[in-house]
C-alpha positions in Angstrom: 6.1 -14.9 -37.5 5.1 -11.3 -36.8 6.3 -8.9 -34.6 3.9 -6.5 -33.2 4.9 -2.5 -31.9 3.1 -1.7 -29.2 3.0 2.2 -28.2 2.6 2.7 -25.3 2.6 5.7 -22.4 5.6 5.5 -20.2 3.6 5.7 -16.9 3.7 2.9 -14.5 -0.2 2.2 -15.2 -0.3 2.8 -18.9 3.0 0.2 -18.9 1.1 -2.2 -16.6 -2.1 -2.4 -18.7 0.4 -2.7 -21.8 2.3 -5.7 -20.4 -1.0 -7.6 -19.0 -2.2 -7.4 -22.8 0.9 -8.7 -24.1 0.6 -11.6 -21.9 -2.6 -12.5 -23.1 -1.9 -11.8 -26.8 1.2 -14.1 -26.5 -0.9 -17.2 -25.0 -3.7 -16.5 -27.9 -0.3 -16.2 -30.8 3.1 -18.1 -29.2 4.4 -17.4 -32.7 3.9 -13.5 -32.8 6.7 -11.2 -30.6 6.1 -8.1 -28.7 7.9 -5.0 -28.2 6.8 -2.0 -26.6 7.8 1.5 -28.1 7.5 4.3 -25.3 5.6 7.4 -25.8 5.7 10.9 -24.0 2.1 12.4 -24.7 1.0 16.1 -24.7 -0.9 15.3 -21.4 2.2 13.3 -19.9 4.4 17.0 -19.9 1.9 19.5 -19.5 0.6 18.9 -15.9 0.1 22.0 -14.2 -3.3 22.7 -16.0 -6.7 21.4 -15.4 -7.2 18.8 -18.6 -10.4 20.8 -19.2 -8.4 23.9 -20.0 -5.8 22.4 -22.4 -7.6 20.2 -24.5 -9.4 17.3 -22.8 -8.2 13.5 -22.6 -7.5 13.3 -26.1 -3.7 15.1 -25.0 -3.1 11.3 -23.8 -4.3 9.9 -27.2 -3.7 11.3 -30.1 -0.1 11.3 -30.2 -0.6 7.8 -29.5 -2.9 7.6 -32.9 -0.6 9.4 -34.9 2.1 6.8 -33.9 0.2 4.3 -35.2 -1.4 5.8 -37.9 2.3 7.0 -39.4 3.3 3.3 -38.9 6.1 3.8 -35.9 3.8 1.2 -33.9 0.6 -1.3 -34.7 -1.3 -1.3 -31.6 -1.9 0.7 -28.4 -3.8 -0.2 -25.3 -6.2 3.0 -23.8 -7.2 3.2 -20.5 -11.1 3.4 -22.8 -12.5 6.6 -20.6 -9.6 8.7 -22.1 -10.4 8.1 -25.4 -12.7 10.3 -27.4 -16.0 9.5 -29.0 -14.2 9.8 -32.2 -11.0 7.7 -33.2 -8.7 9.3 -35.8 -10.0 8.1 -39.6 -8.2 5.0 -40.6 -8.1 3.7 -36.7 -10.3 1.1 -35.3 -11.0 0.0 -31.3 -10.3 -3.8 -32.0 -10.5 -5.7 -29.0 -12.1 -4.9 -24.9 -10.6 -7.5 -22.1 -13.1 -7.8 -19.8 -13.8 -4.8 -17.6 -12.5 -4.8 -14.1 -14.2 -2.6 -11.3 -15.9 0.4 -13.1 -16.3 2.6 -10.2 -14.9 5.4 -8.7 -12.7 4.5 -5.3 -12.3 7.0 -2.8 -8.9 7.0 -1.2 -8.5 9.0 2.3 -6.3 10.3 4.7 -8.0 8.5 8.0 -9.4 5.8 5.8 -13.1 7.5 6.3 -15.8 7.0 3.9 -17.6 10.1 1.7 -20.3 10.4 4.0 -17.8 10.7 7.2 -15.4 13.0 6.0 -15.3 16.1 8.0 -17.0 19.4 7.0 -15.1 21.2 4.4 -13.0 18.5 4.0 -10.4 19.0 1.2 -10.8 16.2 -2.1 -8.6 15.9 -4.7 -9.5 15.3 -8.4 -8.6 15.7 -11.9 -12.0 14.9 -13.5 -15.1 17.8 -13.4 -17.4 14.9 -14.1 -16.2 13.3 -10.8 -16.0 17.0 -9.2 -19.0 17.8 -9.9 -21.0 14.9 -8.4 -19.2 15.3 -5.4 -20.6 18.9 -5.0 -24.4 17.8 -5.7 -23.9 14.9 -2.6 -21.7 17.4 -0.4 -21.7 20.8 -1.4 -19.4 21.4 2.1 -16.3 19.8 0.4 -13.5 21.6 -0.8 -12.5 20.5 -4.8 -8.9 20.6 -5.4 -7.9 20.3 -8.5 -4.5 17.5 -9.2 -3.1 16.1 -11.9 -0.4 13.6 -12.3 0.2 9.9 -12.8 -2.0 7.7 -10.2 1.5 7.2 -8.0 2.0 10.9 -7.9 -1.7 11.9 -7.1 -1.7 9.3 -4.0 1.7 11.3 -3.1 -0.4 14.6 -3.2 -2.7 12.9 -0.5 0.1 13.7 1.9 2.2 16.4 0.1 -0.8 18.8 -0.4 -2.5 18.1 2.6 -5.4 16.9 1.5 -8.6 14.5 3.0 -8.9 12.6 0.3 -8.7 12.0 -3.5 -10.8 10.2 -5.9 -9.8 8.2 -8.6 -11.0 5.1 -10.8 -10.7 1.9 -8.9 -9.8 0.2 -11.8 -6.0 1.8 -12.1 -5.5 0.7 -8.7 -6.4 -2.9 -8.8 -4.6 -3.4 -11.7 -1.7 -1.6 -10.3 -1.7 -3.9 -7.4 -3.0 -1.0 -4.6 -6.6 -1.8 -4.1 -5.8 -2.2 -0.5 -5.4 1.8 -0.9 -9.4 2.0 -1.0 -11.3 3.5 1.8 -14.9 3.2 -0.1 -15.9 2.0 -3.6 -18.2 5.0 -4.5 -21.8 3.5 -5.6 -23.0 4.8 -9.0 -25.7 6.6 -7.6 -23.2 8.8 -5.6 -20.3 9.0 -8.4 -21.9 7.5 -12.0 -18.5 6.6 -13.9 -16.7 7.6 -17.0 -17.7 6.3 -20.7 -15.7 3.2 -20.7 -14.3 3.0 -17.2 -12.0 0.0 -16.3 -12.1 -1.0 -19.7 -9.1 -1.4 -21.7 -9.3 -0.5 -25.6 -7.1 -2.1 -28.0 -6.9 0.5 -31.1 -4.8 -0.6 -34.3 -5.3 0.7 -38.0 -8.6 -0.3 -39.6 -6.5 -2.3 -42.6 -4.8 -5.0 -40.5 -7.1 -7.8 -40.8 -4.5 -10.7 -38.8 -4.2 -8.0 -35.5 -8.1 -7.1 -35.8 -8.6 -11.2 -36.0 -6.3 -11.8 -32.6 -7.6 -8.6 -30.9 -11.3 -9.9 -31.2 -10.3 -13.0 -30.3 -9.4 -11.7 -26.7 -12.3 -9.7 -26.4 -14.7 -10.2 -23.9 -18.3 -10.1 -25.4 -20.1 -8.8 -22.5 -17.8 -5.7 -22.0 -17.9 -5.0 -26.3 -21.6 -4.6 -25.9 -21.5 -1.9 -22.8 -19.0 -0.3 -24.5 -20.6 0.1 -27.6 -23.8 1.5 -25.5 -21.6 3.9 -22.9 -19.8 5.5 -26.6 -22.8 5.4 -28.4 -24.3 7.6 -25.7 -21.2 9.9 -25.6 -21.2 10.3 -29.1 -24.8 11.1 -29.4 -24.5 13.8 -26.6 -21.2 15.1 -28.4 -19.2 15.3 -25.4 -15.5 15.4 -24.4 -13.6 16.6 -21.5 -15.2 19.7 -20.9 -18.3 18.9 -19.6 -19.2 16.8 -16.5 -21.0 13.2 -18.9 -21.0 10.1 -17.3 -22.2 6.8 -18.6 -22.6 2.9 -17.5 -23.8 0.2 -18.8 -24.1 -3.8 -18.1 -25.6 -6.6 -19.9 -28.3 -8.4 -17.5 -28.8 -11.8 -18.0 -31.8 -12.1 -20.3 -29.2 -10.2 -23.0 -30.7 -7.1 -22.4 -28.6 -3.9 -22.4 -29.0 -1.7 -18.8 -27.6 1.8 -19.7 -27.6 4.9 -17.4 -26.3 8.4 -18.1 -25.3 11.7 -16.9 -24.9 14.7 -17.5 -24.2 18.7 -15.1 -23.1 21.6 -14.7 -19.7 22.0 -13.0 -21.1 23.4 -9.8 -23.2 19.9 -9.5 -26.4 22.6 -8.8 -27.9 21.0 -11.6 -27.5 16.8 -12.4 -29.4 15.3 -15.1 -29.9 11.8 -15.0 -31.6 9.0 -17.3 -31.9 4.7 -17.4 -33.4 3.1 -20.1 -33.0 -0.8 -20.6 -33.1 -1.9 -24.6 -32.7 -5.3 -26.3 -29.5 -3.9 -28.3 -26.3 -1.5 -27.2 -26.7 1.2 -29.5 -30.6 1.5 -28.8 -29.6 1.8 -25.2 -26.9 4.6 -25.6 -29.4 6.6 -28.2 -32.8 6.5 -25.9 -30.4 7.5 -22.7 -28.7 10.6 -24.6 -32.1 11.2 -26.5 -33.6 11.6 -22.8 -30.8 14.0 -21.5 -30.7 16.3 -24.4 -34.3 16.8 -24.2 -34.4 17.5 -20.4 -31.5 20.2 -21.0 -28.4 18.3 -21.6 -27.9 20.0 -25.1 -27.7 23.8 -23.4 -24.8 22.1 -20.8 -23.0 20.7 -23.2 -23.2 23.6 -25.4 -21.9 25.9 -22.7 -18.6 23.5 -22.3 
């Protein structure tokens, strides 16, 4: 008999994801309980400023970490594209349900897709990687900037008036509104975040019996494009403040398919590079390798 502390987020996604996992670590231990301790991040109160400007996605995690590294919880669940290329020391990503829908969803006023938005049409977003992107395919559209929970930046479709917003289609299936989605943006248009519709389990390094269940619910498949998208993001250094993108997918000969991105804000300059290796980290290291030779290195630097 163990009972295990969850931290967890208060928002109505970060609660979902947390309550989904419990579920599936109760069915894989009956004898373990569950309770979740509530969390008010950095990021959660501060959310007038761009997350670029006031210290990246690690706002949403590492008050989280400290939690759990101070022993006031055992485990949290990440939404994994908020979570830096490096974990505090002593903290380990355990376990990766399998992914859901990786991509980008566009969610508009009129229910139009990208390419039949209006001219100057007015998009809403919080990340410059998806900003960015947007600018290269359609320099004509206006980039507002929003921040919020996933509920209160659908609000702003309405409130602020604007055509559209983007956000990662993952939240809103597993919030229940993928009816909300006017198009699925292809990677080619929008390339996703490191880690995007993955979930990452992260408890400390040292506890052997949580490690053993988390793995247990991991799905093998998404461990090994994870381990290829961070490998990449780690390589290249990157955090918040520079537009990085990475993907990656296990094809069915085992082989590891990994594309990566990297611009400048203004999306006037997108690098791009695929490589497909036998191994995840190989993939990650021959994709950043690729970018930082073609320039990446002097973009990144300048974030």
């Amino acid at each position: 008999m163990r009972t295990i502390r969850v931290v967890s987020r208060r928002s109505q996604l970060a609660m979902a994801q947390t309550k989904w996992t419990i579920e599936r670590l109760r069915a894989a231990v009956p004898a373990w309980e569950f309770e979740i301790v509530p969390i008010v991040t950095q990021g959660d109160r501060i959310q007038n400023v761009p997350l670029s400007e006031v210290g990246g996605k690690g706002l949403f995690v590492s008050e989280v970490e400290q939690a759990i590294a101070q022993d006031h919880g055992d485990m949290t669940v990440h939404s994994l594209k908020d979570v830096p290329a490096d974990l505090l020391p002593g903290l380990v990503l355990a376990g990766y349900p399998e992914r859901v829908e990786p991509r980008d969803a566009l969610v508009s006023r009129q229910n139009l897709r990208l390419a039949d938005l209006p001219q100057h049409a007015r998009i809403g977003t919080s990340s410059l990687r998806r900003a960015a992107q947007l600018r290269a395919k359609r320099p004509d559209l206006e980039i507002v900037s929003i921040r919020g929970n996933i509920d209160t930046r659908l609000q702003k479709l309405e409130l602020d008036g604007l055509d559209g917003v983007i956000l990662a289609a993952a939240g809103l299936v597993r919030m229940g509104w993928d009816d909300r989605i006017s198009e699925l943006l292809a990677p080619d248009i929008c390339l996703p975040a490191v880690g995007q519709g993955v979930l990452g389990i992260e408890c400390r390094a040292t506890d052997a019996d949580l490690i053993e269940v988390l793995q247990a619910i991991t799905h093998e498949p998404t461990r090994t494009a994870v381990l290829a998208e961070r490998t990449f993001l780690g390589r290249l250094e990157g955090g918040c403040q520079v537009p990085i993108a990475g993907y990656a997918q296990v094809l069915p000969t085992g082989a590891v398919s990994m594309t990566g991105l990297v611009a400048t804000e203004d999306g006037r300059r997108v690098l791009r590079a695929h490589a497909e290796r036998e191994d995840a980290v190989s993939a990650g290291q021959v994709v950043a390798d690729d970018l930082l030779a073609r320039g990446a290195a002097e973009i990144v630097a300048q974030g």
